[in-house]
N, C-alpha and C positions, 0 to 999 in steps of 0.2 A: 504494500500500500504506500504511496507515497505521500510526502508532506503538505502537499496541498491537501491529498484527498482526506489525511487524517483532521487538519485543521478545520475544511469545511463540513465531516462528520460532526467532531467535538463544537462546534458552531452552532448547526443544526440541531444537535442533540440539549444544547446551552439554551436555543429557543425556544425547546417544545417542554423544558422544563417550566412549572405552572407554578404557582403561589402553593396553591392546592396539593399539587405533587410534595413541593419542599416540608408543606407541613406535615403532610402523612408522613414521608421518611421522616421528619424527626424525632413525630410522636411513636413510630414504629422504634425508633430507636432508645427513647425515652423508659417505652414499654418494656422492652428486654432489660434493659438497666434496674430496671426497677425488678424485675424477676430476678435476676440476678444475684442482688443484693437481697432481697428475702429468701432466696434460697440458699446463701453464705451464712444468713444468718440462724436459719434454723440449722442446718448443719453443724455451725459452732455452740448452737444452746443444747443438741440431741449432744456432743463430743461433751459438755459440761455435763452433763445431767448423769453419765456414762460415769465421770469420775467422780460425783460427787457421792457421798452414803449420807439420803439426802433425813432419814431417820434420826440419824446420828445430830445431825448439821440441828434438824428441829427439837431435838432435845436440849439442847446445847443451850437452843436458843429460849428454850421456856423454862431453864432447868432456873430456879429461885424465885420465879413472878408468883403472883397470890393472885388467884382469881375472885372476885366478888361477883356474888349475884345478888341482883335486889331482884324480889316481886311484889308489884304492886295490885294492894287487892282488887277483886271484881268492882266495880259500883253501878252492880243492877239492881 
């Protein structure tokens, strides 16, 4: 293919691109991006959950609180 013909390909191809076109690719792009990044991130919280003993982690975490319960009578 020679230099002219690539130029007025990529020319022609420069023209028929639309407002409409650019937006779709970028929200196509956008789109993936965004999958991507939720699916890194479940990934790394299923790889945490894997190491954590997560029983352990919630005793730890309750071990000396005092729980109250108030109830408050009927008033029928």
């Amino acid at each position: 293919m020679g230099a002219l013909e690539k130029i007025l390909r990529t020319g022609l191809g420069a023209a028929l691109i639309t407002e409409e076109g650019i937006k779709g690719y970028i929200s196509k792009q956008a789109q993936q991006r965004k999958q991507e990044i939720a699916n890194r991130i479940a990934r790394e919280f299923s790889n945490f959950l894997r190491r954590v003993d997560l029983h352990k982690e919630i005793r730890k975490a309750l071990q000396g609180l005092t729980i109250e319960i108030r109830i408050k009578p009927d008033k029928r």
